[in-house]
C-alpha positions in Angstrom: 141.1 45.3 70.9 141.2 48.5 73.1 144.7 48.5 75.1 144.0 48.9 78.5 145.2 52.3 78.6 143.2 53.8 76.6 140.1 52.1 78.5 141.3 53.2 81.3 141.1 56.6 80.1 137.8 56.5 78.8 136.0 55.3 81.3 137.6 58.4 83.4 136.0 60.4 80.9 132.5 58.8 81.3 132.8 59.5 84.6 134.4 63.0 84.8 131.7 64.4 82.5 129.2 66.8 83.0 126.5 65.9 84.8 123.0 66.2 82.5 121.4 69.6 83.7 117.2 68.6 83.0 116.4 66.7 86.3 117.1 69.6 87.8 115.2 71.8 85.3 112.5 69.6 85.1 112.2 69.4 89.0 111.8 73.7 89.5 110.8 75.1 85.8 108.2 72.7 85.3 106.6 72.7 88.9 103.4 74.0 87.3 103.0 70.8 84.8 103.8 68.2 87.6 101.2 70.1 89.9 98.6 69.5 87.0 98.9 66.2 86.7 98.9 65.3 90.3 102.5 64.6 89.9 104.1 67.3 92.0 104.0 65.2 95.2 106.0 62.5 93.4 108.1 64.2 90.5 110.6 64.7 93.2 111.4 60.9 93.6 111.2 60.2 90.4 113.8 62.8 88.7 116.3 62.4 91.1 116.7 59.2 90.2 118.6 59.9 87.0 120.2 62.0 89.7 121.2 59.0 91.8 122.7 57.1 88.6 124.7 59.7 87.5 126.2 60.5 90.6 127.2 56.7 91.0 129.2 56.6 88.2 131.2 59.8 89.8 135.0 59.0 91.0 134.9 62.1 93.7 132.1 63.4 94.9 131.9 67.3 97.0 130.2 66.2 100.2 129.0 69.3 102.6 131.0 69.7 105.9 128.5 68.5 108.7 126.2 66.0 106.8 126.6 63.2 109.2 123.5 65.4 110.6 121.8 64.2 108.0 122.4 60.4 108.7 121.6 61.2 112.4 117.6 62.0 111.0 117.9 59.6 108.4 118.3 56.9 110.9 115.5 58.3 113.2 113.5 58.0 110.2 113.7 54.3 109.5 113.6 53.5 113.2 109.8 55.3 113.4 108.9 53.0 110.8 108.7 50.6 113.5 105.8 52.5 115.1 103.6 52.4 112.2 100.5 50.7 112.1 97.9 51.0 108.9 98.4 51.2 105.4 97.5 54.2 104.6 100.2 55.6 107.4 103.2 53.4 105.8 102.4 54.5 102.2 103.1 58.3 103.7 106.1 57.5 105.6 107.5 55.5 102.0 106.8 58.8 100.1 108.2 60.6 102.9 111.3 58.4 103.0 111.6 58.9 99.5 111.5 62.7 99.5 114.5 62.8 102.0 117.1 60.7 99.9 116.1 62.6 96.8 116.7 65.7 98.3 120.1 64.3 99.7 120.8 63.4 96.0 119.6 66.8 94.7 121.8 68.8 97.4 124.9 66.3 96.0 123.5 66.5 92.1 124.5 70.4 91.9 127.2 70.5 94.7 129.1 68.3 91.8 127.6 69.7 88.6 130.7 71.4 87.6 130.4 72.7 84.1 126.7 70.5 83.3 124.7 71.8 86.2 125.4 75.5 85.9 124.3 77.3 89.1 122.7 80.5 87.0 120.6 77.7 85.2 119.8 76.3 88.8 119.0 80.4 90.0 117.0 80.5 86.7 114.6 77.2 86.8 114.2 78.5 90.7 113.1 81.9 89.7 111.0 80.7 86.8 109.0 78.9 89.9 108.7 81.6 91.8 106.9 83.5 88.8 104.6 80.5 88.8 103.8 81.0 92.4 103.2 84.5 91.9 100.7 83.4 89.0 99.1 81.3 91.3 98.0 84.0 93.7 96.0 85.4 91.0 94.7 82.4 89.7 93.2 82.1 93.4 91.4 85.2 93.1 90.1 84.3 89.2 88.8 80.5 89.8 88.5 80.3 93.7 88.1 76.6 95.2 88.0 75.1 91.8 89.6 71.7 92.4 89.9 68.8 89.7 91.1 65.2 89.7 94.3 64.9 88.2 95.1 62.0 85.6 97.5 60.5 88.2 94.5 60.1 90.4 92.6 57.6 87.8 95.6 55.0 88.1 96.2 55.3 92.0 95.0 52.4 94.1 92.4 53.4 96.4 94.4 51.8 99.3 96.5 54.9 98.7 93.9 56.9 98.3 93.2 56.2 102.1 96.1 58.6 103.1 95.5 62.2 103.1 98.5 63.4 102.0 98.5 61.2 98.4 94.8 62.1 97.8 95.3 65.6 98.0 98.1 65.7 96.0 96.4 64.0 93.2 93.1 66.3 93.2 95.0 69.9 92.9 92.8 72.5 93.8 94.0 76.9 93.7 92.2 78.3 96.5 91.1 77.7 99.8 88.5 80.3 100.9 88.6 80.6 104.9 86.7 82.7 106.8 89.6 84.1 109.2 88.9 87.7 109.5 85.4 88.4 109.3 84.7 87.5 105.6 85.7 84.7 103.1 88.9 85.3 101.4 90.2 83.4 98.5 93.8 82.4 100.2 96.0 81.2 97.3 97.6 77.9 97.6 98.5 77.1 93.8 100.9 75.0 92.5 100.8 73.8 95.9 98.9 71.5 97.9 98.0 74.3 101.0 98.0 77.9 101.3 100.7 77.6 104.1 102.5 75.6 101.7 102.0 78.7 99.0 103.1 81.3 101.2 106.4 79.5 102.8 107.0 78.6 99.1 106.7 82.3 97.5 108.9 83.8 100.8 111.9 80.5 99.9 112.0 81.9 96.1 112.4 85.3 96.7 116.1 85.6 97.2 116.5 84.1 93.6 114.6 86.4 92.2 116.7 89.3 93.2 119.7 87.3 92.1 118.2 87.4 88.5 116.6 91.0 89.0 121.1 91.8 89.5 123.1 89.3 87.8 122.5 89.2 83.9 124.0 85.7 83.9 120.6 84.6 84.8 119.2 85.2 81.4 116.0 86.5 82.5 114.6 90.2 81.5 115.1 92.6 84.3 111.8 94.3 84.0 110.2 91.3 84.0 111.7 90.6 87.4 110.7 93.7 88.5 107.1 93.4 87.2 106.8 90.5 89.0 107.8 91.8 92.2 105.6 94.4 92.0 102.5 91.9 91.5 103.6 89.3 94.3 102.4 92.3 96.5 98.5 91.4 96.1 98.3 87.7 96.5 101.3 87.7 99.7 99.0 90.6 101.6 95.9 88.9 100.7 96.8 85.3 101.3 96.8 86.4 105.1 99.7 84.8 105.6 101.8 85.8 108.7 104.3 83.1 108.5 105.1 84.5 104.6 105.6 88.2 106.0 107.3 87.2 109.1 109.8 84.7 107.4 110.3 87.3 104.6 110.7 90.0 106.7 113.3 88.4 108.9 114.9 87.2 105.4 115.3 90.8 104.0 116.1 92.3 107.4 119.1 89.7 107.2 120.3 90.4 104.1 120.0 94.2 104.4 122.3 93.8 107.1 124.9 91.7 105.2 125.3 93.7 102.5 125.2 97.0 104.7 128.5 95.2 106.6 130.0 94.4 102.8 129.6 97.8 101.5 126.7 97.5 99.3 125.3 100.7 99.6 123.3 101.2 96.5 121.7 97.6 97.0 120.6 99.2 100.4 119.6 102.4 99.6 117.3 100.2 96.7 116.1 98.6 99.1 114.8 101.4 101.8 113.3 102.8 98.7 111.5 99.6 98.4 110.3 99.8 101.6 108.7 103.2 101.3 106.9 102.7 98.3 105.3 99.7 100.0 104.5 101.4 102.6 102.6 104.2 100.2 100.8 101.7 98.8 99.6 99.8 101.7 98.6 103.4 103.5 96.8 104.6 100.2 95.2 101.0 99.2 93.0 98.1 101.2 95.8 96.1 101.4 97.3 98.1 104.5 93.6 97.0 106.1 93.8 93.9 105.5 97.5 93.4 107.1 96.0 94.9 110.4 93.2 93.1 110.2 95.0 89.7 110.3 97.2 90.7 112.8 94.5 92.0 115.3 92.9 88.4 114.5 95.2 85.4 116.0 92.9 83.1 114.7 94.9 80.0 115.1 97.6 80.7 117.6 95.5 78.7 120.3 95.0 75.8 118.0 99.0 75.7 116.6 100.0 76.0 120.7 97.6 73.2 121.1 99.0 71.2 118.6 102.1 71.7 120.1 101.6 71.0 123.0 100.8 67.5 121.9 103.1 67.0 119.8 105.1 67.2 122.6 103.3 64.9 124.6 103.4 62.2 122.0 106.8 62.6 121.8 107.8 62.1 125.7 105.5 58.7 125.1 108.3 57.6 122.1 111.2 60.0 122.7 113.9 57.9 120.3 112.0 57.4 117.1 108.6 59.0 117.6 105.5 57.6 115.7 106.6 57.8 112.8 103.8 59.8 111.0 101.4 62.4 112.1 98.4 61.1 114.1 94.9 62.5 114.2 94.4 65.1 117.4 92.0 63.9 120.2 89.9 67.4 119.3 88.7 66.5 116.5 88.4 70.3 114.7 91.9 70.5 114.9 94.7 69.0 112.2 96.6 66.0 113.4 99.3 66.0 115.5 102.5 66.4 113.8 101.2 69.1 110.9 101.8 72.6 111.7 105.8 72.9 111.7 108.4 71.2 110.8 109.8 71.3 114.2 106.5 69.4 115.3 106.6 67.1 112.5 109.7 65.9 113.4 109.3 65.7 116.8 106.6 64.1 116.8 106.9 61.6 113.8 111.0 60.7 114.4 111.3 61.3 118.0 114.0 63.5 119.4 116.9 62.0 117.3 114.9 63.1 114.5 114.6 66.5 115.4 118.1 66.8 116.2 118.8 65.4 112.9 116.9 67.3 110.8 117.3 70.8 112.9 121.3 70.2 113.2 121.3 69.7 109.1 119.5 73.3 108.8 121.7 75.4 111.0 124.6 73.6 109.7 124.1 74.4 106.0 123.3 78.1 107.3 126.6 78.3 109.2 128.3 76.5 106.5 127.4 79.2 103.7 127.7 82.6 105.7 130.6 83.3 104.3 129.4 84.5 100.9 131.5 87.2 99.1 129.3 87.6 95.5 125.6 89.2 96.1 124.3 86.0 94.6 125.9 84.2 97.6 124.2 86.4 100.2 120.8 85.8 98.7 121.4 82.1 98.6 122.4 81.9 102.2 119.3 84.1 103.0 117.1 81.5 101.9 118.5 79.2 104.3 117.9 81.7 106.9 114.4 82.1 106.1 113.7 78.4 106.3 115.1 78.5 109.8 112.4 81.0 110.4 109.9 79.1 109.3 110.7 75.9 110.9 108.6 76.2 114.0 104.9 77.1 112.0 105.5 75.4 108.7 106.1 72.0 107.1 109.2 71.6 105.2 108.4 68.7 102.8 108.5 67.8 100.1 109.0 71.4 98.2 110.5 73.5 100.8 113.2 70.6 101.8 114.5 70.7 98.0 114.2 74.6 97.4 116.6 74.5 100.6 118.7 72.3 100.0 119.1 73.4 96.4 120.2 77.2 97.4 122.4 75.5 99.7 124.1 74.1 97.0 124.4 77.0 95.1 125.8 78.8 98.1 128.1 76.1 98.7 129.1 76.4 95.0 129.3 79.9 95.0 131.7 80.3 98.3 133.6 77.8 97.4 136.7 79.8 95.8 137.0 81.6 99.0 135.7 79.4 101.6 135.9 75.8 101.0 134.4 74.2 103.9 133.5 71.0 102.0 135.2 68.1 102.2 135.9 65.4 99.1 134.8 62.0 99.6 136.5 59.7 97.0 134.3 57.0 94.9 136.6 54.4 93.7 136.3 54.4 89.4 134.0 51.9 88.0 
């Protein structure tokens, strides 16, 4: 027999050891396989809960300071269920549910990783992703609309078929050619479900690629970084996006200035020159038309106001929990209610107590990791800033939520020698 002891102290090994690093990996490096297989709206449920198990087993677990905002939406979000009425809309809302404890699980997964979920593996997968998206853009140009059914779609039940959301996510598709400004333009949207979704996605990576374009601990070839950057320029002018260049731009504006007030001249001075050979190249090339083009056509600002404007409305009619999913708009040329912004979505589908929820757990994780002292830190935090920017013209789920809530736990990870502000919750030992 095994004195007690002893037992004792292995099961305190079990449950100190590292935690397995490939959910994460798979979740981010391997994006562009779930997106194939019509698995990318549901990979996220489904790896983090390995996640989930692992972190059970944990005696103390690093909880972020301020996540009882998270609780607040959480509970907003099973009260809306209450306002559901079809099939089709409580299939969403169980997907959507889903997505918000696994990213709750995620956030926690590499908040505790320790020595198993190394945050320049976490900075790698993430850039690795970003390289995909950039791939993507190009892909729109080369094979346009092209859309296929995926094998997931084959073994889906056609009652779930009935939701929007689920069907499009198993018939992937790398282009949606709009007419916005005069002529079609092939607006990428690969590995991703809508160009929006493409262009809030490519601006949320960034900041990890310059971590690995300065930190060798990556593991990723600098020039490879930088090729990249250079050819994320065609697809991000050309997918017309504003929201990309606006939330970028306010992203890079904020961490010029932070690393301006720490000292980092030659980061700045890399990145004025930046700057002007952007600028050459939009003067000298199309691309500069183009960027003017889109800005001197709105083309949706009336419909987004309009779509705000009842999301609104619909939430005055069921302030506490909202309606639990989007619902379609009484015009019908326009999206439903509920879809452009995550502001609206929540709103709208949770009710007021969900917005607070879900708003107060963003500007909390951004206050939380200011306080960065490594260059890795900064550009962590700046993704949390350019989220914030988003918020109000962009949906935040599923892939945004988890890119955010990931750099926040590298942040968190990375200020936490000189800035704890995290508090230990302890898990009695099974």
């Amino acid at each position: 027999m095994v004195a007690p002891e002893v037992a004792r102290r292995v099961r305190r090994v079990e449950v100190d050891a590292p935690l397995p690093y490939w959910p994460v990996g798979l979740m981010f490096a391997a994006f562009p396989l779930w997106f194939v297989l019509g698995l990318s709206g549901f990979m996220w449920v489904i790896l983090a809960m390995p996640m989930a198990a692992s972190l059970i087993r944990r005696r103390n677990l690093v909880v972020p300071k301020g996540s009882g905002w998270w609780l607040v939406f959480m509970v907003a979000v099973v009260g809306s269920v209450l306002s559901i009425d079809t099939v089709p809309r409580l299939s969403g809302w169980v997907l959507r549910f889903g997505y918000y404890i696994a990213a709750a699980v995620l956030l926690l997964y590499i908040l505790n990783g320790r020595n198993g979920v190394d945050v320049w593996r976490v900075v790698r997968s993430l850039t690795i992703l970003w390289m995909a998206v950039v791939v993507g853009g190009y892909l729109a140009f080369v094979v346009g609309e092209l859309s296929f059914r995926a094998p997931l779609y084959y073994v889906m039940p056609a009652a779930l078929l009935e939701n929007e959301l689920i069907e499009v996510l198993v018939t992937p598709s790398f282009a949606q050619v709009q007419d916005i400004i005069g002529f079609p333009v092939p607006r990428p949207k690969a590995p991703f479900n809508y160009t929006n979704g493409w262009g809030s996605m490519l601006a949320l990576l960034t900041p990890f690629a310059f971590i690995s374009l300065y930190d060798k601990r990556v593991g990723l070839p600098h020039k490879l970084i930088r090729l990249m950057m250079m050819a994320a320029v065609v697809p991000a002018i050309i997918s017309l996006n504003r929201g990309l260049w606006l939330s970028l731009g306010v992203g890079l504006v904020y961490a010029a200035i932070r690393f301006g007030a720490a000292g980092e001249k030659k980061l700045v001075i890399q990145g004025l020159w930046g700057i002007l050979v952007l600028a050459v190249v939009l003067y000298v090339t199309p691309l500069g038309g183009l960027i003017t083009t889109r800005l001197e056509t709105p083309h949706s600002n009336a419909d987004r106001a309009t779509l705000a404007i009842a999301a609104i409305e619909g939430a005055a009619e069921r302030p506490l929990f909202g309606w639990g999913a989007p619902r379609p708009n009484e015009r019908l040329k326009l999206p439903s209610v509920g879809t452009h912004g995550q502001i609206w979505f929540a709103l709208f589908s949770h009710g007021f107590v969900g917005l607070v929820g879900f708003f107060g757990t963003m500007v909390n994780l951004a206050v939380t990791t200011r306080k960065q002292h490594s260059t890795a830190g900064i550009w962590a935090h700046v993704t949390l800033i350019i989220g914030l920017t988003q918020m109000p013209f962009y949906l935040m789920m599923p892939d945004q939520l988890f890119t955010m809530f990931a750099a926040a736990a590298v942040a968190l990870r990375l200020q936490r020698e000189v800035e704890p502000g995290l508090i230990r919750t302890p898990i009695a030992a099974r």
